[in-house]
N, C-alpha and C positions, 0 to 999 in steps of 0.2 A: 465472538469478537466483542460481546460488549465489557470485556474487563482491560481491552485495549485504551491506550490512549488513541487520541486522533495522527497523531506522530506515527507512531506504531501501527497504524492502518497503512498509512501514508508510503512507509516502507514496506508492507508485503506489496501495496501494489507494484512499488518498482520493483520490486525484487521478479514480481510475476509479468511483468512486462519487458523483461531483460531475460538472458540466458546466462542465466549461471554469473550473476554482476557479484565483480569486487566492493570491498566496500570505499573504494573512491567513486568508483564511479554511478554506486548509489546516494553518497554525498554528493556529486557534483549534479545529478538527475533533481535533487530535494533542493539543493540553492539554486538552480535554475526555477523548480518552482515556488517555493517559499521568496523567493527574491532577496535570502541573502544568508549571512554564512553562519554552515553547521558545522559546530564546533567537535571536534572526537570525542570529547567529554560528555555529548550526548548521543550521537549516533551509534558508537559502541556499545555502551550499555543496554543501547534500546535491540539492536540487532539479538544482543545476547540474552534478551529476555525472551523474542521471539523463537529463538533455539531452544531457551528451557522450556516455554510451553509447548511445544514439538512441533510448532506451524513452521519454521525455517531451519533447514539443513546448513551447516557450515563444514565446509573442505579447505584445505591446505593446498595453493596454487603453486607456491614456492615457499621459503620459509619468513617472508615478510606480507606475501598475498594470500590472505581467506577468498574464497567464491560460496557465494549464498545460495538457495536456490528452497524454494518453497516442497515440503512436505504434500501428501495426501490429505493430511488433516490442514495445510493451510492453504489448498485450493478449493477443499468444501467447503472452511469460512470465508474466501474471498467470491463463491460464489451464490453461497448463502446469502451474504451481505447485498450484492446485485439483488439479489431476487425481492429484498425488504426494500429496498432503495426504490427499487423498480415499481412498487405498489404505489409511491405516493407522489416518484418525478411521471411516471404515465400519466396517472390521475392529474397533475398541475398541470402539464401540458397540454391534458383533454380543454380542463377547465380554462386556459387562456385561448387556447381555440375557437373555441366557446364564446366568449366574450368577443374577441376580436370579430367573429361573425357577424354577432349581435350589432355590435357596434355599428356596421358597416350598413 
């Protein structure tokens, strides 16, 4: 994942947190969190990059609806990614722990 943007992270997560989400309703998931609006001019291309590197699957729902849905290979970089994450939010969360103890 690290030739991803952070955009591009952003969307496999929803994509892996959805079942089989169109790409509205992966736009409307990213301007709920971003707090404001994704233009098609960028969510398109970014989806379509994540297909050519073979982390997201694209299907025909009807002939104006795509459905995405994550690959093999982009559920072992989304969980890869946890697992690297996860070494340094554990460790920060030990370490305020920590402190807050002290403190006390």
């Amino acid at each position: 994942m690290y030739d991803l943007t952070g955009f591009q992270r952003d969307l496999l997560y929803v994509i892996a947190g959805e079942d089989d989400p169109h790409g509205l309703a992966i736009k409307e998931e990213l301007e709920e969190y971003y707090e404001t609006e994704i233009h098609h001019g960028r969510l398109y291309p970014n989806l379509d990059t994540l297909v050519d590197k073979g982390l997201v699957d694209k299907g025909e729902l009807d002939r104006r609806t795509n459905y995405y849905a994550l690959t093999q290979r982009g559920e072992r970089e989304i969980e890869a990614r946890r697992e690297w994450e996860e070494q340094y939010v554990d460790e920060e969360a030990e370490l305020q722990v920590g402190q807050v103890a002290e403190a006390e």
